[in-house]
C-alpha positions as CSV (number, residue, x, y, z in Angstrom):
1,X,0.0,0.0,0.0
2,X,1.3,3.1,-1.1
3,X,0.0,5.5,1.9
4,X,-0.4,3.9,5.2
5,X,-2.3,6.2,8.3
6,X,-2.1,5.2,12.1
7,X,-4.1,7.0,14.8
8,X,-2.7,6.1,18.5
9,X,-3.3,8.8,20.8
10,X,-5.8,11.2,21.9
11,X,-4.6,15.2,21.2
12,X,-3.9,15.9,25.1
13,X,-1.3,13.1,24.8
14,X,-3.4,11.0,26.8
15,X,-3.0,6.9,25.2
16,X,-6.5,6.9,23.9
17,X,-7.6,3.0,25.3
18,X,-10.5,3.0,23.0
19,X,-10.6,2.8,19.3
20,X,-10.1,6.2,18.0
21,X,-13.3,7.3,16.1
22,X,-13.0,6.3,12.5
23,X,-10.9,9.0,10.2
24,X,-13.5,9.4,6.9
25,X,-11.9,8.5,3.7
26,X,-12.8,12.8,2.7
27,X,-10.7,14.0,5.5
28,X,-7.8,11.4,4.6
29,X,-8.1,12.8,1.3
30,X,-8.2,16.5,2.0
31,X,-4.6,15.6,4.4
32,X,-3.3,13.8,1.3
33,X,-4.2,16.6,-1.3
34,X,-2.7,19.1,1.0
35,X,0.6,17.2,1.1
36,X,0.7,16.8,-2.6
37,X,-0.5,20.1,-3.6
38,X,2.6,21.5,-1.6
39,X,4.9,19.4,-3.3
40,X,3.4,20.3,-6.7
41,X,4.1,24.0,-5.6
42,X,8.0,23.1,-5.3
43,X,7.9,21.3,-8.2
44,X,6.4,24.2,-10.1
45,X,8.7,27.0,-8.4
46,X,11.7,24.7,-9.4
47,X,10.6,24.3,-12.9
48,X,10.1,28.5,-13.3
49,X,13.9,29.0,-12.1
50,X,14.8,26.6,-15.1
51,X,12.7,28.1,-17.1
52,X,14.4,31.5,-16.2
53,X,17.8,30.1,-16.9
54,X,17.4,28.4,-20.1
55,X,17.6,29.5,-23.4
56,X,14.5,29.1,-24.7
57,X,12.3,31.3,-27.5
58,X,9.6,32.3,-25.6
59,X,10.8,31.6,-21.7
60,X,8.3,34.6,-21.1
61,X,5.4,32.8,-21.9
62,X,5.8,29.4,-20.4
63,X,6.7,31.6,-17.3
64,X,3.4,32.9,-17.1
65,X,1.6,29.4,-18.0
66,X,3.8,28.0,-15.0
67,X,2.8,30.7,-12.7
68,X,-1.0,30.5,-13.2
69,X,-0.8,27.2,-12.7
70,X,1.3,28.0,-9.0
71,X,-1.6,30.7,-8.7
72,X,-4.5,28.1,-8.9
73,X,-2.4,25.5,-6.5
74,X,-2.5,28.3,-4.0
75,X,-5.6,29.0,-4.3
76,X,-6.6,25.2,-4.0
77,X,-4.5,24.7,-1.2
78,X,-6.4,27.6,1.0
79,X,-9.7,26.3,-0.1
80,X,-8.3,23.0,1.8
81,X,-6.7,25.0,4.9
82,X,-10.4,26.4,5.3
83,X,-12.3,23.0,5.1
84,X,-9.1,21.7,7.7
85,X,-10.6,24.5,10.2
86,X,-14.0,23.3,9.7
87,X,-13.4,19.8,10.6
88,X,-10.4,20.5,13.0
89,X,-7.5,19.4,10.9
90,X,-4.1,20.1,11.8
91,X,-1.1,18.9,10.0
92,X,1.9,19.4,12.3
93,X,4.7,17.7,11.3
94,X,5.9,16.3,7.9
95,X,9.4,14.6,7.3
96,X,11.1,13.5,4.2
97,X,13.1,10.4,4.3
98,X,15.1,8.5,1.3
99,X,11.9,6.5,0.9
100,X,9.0,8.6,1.2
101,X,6.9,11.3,2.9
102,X,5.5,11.0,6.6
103,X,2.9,13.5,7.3
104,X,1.2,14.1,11.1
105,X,-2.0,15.7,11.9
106,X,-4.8,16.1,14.7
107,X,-8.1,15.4,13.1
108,X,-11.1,15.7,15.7
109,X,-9.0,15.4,18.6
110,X,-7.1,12.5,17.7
111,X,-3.3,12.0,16.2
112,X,-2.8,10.2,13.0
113,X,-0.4,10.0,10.1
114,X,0.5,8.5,6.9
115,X,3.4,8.2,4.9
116,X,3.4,8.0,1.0
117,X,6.6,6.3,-1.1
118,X,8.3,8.8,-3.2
119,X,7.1,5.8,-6.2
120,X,3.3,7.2,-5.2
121,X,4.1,10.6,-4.6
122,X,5.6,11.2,-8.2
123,X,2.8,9.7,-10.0
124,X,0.3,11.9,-7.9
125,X,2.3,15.0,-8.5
126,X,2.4,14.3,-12.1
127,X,-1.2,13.6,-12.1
128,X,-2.5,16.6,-10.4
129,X,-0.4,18.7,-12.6
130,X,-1.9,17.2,-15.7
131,X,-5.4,18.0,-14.2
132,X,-4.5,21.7,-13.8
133,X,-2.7,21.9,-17.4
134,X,-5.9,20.4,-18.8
135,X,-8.3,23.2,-17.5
C-alpha cells in the first residue's frame, strides 16, 4: 500500500484505550491533497527557475503558463486549509526520508499519520499537474 495512516493517541497526549473514532476516507483525502499540492508547488517554483535560466524562444510565456498554474495550486490549497478549520484538521509535522513522505496531523481530537513512497508521490504530482494543465 502506497500511503499507510495510524491513529494512537488522543490530542492531550493521553493513550487513547478506545478505538479512535474512524478518520473518513474525505478528510484522509483532503490531508493527502494538502501534502501533494505542496509538493506540486515546489515542483512548479523549481521548474520557473529553469525556465528562467534556459535558453529558450519564448521563456516569457511558459513563465506565465507555469505561474497561473502556481496561482491556482495556491488557491486550492487555502480552499483546503479552510475545510481543515471546519473539521479540526491540523497537520503538524511532515518529514522526508530517502523513501517517502510522513505526514502528522490532529483530526477531531485525535493523532494520526500516513506516509506515501516517493514511487506514489511522483505519479500523484504528475497527475495533479496534468489535471491543472488540462483546464
Amino acid at each position: 500500500m502506497a500511503a499507510t495512516t495510524k491513529a494512537d493517541e488522543r490530542a492531550d497526549g493521553e493513550p487513547s484505550g478506545l478505538q479512535p473514532p474512524v478518520q473518513t476516507e474525505e478528510e484522509l483525502d483532503l490531508v493527502k491533497q494538502y501534502v501533494l499540492l505542496g509538493i506540486v508547488l515546489r515542483i512548479l517554483d523549481h521548474d520557473i527557475g529553469v525556465i528562467g535560466s534556459a535558453s529558450m524562444k519564448l521563456p516569457r510565456l511558459y513563465d506565465s503558463l507555469l505561474r497561473a498554474v502556481q496561482d491556482r495550486v495556491l488557491l486550492d490549497m487555502a480552499a483546503i486549509r479552510k475545510d481543515f478549520r471546519s473539521k479540526g484538521i491540523k497537520i503538524y509535522e511532515q518529514r522526508q526520508d530517502k523513501n517517502g513522505l510522513e505526514a502528522q496531523y490532529v483530526c477531531r481530537g485525535y493523532h494520526h499519520r500516513f506516509y506515501m513512497v516517493w514511487g506514489f508521490v511522483k505519479a500523484e504530482s504528475e497527475r495533479v499537474l496534468k489535471t491543472y494543465f488540462s483546464q
